[in-house]
C-alpha positions as CSV (number, residue, x, y, z in Angstrom):
1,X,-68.9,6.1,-40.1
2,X,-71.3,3.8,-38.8
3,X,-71.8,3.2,-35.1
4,X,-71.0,-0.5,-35.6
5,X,-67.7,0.5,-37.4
6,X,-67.2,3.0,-34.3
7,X,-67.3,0.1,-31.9
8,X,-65.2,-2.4,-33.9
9,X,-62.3,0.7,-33.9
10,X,-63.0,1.6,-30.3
11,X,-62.2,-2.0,-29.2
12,X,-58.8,-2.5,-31.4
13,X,-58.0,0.8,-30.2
14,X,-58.6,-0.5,-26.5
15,X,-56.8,-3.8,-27.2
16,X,-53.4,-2.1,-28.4
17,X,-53.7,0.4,-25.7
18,X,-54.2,-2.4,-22.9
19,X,-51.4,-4.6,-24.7
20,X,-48.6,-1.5,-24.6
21,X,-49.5,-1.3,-20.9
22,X,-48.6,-4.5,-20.1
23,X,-45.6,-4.9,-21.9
24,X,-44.7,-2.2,-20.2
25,X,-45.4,-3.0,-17.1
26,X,-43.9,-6.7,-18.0
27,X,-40.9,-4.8,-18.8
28,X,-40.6,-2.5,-16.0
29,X,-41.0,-5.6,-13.9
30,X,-38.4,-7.4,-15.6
31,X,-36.0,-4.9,-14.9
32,X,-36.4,-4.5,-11.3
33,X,-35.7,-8.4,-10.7
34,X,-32.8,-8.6,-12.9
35,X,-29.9,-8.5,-11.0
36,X,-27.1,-6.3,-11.6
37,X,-24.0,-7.3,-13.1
38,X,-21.1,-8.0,-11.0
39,X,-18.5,-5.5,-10.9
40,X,-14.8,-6.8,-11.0
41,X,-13.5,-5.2,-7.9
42,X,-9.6,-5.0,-7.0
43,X,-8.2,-6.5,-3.4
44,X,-7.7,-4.3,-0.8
45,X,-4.6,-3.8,1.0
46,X,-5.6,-5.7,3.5
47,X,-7.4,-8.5,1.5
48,X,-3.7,-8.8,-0.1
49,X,-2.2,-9.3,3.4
50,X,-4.5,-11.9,4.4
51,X,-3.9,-14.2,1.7
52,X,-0.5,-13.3,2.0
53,X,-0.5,-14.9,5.7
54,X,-2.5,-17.3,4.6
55,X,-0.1,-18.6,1.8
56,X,2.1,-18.5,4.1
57,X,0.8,-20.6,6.8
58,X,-0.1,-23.3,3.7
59,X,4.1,-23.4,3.4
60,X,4.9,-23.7,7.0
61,X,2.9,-26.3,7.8
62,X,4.2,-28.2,4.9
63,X,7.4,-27.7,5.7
64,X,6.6,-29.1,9.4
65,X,5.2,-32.1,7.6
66,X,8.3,-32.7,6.0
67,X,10.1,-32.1,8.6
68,X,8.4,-34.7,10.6
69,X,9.0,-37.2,8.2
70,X,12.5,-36.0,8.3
71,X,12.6,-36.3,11.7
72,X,11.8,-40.3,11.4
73,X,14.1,-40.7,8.9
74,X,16.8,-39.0,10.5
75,X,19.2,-41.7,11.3
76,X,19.3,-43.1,7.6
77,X,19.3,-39.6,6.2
78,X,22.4,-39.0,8.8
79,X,24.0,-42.0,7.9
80,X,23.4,-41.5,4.0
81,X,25.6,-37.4,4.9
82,X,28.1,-39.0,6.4
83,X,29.1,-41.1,2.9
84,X,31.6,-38.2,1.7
85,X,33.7,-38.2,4.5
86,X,33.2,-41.7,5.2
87,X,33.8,-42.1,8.5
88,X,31.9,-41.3,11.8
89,X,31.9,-37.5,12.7
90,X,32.5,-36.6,16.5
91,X,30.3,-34.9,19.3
92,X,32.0,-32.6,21.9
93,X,28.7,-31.1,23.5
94,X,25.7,-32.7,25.0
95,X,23.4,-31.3,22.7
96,X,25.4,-31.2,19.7
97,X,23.7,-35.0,18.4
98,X,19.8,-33.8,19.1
99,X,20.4,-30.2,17.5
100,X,21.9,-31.9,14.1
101,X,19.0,-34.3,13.8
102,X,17.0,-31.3,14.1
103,X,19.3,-29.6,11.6
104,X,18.7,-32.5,9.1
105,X,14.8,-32.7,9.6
106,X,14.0,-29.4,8.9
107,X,16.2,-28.9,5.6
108,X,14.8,-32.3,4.8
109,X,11.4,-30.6,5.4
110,X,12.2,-27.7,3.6
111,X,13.1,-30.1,0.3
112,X,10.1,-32.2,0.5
113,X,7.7,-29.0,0.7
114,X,9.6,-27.1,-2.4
115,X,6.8,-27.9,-4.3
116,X,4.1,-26.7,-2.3
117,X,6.0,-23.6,-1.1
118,X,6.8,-22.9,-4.7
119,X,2.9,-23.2,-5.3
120,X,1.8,-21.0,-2.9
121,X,4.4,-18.3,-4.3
122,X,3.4,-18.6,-8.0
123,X,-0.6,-18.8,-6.8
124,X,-0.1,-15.6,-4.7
125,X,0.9,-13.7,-7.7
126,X,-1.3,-15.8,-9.7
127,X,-4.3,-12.9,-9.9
128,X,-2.3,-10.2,-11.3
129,X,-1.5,-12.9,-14.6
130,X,-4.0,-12.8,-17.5
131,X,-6.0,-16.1,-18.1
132,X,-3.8,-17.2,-21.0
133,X,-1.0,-16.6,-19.0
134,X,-1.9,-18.4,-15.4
135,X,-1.3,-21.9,-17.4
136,X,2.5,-21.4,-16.8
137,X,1.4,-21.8,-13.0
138,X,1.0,-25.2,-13.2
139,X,4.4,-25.5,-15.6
140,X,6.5,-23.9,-13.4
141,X,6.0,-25.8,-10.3
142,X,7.3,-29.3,-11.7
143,X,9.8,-27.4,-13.5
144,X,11.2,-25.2,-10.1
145,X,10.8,-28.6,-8.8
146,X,13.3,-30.2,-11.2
147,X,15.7,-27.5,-11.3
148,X,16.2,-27.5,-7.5
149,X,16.6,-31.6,-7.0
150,X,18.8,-31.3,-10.2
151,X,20.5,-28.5,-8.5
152,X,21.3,-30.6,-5.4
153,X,21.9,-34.1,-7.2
154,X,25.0,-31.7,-8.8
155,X,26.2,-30.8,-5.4
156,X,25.8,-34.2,-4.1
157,X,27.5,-35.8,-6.5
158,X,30.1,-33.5,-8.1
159,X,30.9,-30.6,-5.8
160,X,30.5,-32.9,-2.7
161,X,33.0,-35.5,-3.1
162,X,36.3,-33.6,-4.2
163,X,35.5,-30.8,-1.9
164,X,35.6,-32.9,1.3
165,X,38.9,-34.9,0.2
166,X,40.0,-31.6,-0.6
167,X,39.7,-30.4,3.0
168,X,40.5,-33.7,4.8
169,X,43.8,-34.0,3.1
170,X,45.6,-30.8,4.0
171,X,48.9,-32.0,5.8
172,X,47.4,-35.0,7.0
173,X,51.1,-35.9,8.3
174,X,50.5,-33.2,10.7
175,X,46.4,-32.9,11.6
176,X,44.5,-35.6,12.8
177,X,41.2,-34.8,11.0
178,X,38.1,-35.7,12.7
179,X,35.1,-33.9,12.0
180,X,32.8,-32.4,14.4
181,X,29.1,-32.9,13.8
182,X,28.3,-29.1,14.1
183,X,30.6,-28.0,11.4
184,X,29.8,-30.9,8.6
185,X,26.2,-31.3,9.1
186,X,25.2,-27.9,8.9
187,X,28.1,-27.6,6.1
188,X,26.4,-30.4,3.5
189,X,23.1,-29.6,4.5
190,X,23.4,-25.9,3.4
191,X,25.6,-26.7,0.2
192,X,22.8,-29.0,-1.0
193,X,20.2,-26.5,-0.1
194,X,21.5,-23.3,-1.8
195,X,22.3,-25.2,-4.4
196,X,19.5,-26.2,-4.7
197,X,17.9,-22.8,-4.7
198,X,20.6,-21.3,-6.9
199,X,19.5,-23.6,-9.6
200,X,16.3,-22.3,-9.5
201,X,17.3,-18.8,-11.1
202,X,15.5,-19.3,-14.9
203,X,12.4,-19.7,-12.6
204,X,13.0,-16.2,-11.3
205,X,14.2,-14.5,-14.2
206,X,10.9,-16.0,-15.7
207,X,8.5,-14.9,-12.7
208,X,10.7,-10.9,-13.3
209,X,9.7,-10.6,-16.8
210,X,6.5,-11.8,-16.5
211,X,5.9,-9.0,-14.1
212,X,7.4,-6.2,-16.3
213,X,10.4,-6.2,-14.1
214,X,13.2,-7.1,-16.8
215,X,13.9,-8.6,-20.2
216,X,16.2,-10.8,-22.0
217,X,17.7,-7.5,-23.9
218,X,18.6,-6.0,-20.5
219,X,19.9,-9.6,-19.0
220,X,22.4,-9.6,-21.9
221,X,23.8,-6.4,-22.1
222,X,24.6,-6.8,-18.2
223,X,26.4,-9.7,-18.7
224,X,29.4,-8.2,-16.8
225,X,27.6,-7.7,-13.6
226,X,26.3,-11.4,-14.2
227,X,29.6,-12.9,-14.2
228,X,30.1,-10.8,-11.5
229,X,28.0,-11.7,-9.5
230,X,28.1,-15.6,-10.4
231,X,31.7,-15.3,-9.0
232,X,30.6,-13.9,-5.3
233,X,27.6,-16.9,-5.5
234,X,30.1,-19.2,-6.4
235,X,32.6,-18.3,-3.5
236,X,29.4,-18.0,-1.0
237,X,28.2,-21.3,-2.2
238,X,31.8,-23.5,-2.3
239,X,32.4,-25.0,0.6
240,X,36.6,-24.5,-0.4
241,X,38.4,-21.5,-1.5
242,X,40.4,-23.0,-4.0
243,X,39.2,-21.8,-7.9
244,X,39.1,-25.5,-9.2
245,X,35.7,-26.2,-7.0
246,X,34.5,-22.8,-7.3
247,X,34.8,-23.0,-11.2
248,X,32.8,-26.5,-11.1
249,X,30.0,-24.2,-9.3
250,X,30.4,-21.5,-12.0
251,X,30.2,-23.3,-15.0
252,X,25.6,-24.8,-14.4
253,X,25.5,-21.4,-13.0
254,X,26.8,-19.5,-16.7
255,X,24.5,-21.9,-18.4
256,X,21.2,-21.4,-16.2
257,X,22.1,-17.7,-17.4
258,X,22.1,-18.0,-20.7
259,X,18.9,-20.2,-19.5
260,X,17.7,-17.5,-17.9
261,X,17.7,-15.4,-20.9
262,X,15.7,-17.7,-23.0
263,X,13.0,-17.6,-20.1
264,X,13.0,-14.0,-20.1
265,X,12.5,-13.8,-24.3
266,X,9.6,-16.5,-23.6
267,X,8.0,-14.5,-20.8
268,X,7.9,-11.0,-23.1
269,X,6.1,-12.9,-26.1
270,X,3.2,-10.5,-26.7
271,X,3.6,-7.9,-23.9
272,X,2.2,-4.6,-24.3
273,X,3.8,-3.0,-21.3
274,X,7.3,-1.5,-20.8
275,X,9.6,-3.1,-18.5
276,X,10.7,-1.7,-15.3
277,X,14.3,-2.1,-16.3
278,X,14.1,-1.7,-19.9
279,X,11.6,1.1,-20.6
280,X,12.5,1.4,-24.1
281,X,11.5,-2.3,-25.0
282,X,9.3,-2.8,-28.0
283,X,6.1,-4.0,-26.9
284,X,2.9,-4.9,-28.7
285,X,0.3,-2.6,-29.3
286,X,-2.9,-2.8,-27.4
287,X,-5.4,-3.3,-29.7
């Protein structure tokens, strides 16, 4: 080999060497400014507790809001109560006319805020929901929504009405009826409420299964129990104990049931985990 061919293989030699150093240097330097991925950590205990309060907080001041606005609107909400009985209801204690209004701004309050109370319960639970799943967050809080203003537009309307001539014509030849204001206002307001609430049961049942807690399967077999226990919310809910107005309560609550049901089947589309209450369910495989 000549020297002149030594030199030329010296140098490539030295090139490649000097290149492989700096990509590895390059490298090594590219590796200790990268940043690490971020690892998908779980909420504490008391991580869960402090959103907890803090949803929590969201629903009570949104209740006082509504409250407030209940407040100024008391007199016509009062006045709008009063159209059942349809006359003026009586006062025996000084503080019986401030402690109604009070009565009527806060379940007022409690209506108007449904939605955002209902919001901070479904976002609560929200994180433990897959991302293909949180979607029925923002479905279920018109639809709880609906379900409790359709709930008390039935109590208003049908339930209200024959119960109250019900009660003020029992032996009218004997009793003079005049109602006192702390037995019918807290009376309508609550039927309308709980109602309200009770009408809100596919919402529920649809929150249960989605959390592996039951299934349509088990909600039909124990349709006993349901009827059951429609019966007792029926008689808790009427405001008289004859069967006529309890079965008018009955019958929406037999059909949000079967409702119920539907929302259950909907909610265990594609789940690949056991029920609490129906570990024998077929679920889909985890793939």
């Amino acid at each position: 080999m000549t020297p002149h061919k030594a030199d030329r293989g010296a140098n490539l030699y030295d090139r490649h060497a000097r290149l492989s150093i700096t990509a590895i240097i390059t490298n090594m330097a590219e590796q200790v400014n990268a940043k690490p991925a971020p690892e998908e950590e779980g909420m504490t205990l008391l991580e869960h507790l402090s959103e907890l309060r803090e949803r929590l907080f969201k629903a009570v001041i949104a209740i006082v809001i509504g409250a407030v606005f209940g407040l100024i609107f008391s007199n016509q909400i009062l006045h709008l109560l009063i159209l059942p009985y349809g006359n003026k209801i009586v006062t025996i204690a000084p503080t019986e006319t401030l402690t109604n209004t009070f009565v009527v701004s806060l379940t007022f309050g409690a209506a108007l805020a449904m939605p955002v109370v209902i919001y901070q319960i479904l976002a609560f639970v929200m994180p433990g929901l897959l991302p293909n799943e949180k979607k029925w967050v923002l479905i279920g809080v018109p639809t709880a929504t609906f379900l409790f203003v359709l709930g008390a537009a039935f109590a208003w309307f049908i339930m209200l009405p024959p119960a109250i001539g019900f009660l003020t014509t029992i032996n009218t030849d004997v009793f003079e009826v005049q109602l006192r204001a702390d037995d019918y206002i807290p009376f309508v307001t609550g039927v309308l409420f709980w109602v309200g609430v009770a009408f809100e049961m596919p919402m529920v049942i649809f929150v249960l299964a989605k959390f592996n807690v039951i299934t349509a399967r088990v909600l039909a077999k124990q349709w006993r129990y349901a009827v059951l226990f429609i019966a007792v919310l029926a008689a808790l809910i009427t405001p008289t104990p004859d069967p006529i107005n309890m079965s008018i309560v009955m019958a929406p609550l037999f059909v949000l049931y079967g409702v119920s049901i539907v929302m259950a089947a909907v909610a265990r589309r594609g789940a690949v985990t056991p029920a609490v209450l129906d570990p024998d369910e077929p679920t889909k495989q985890k793939t």
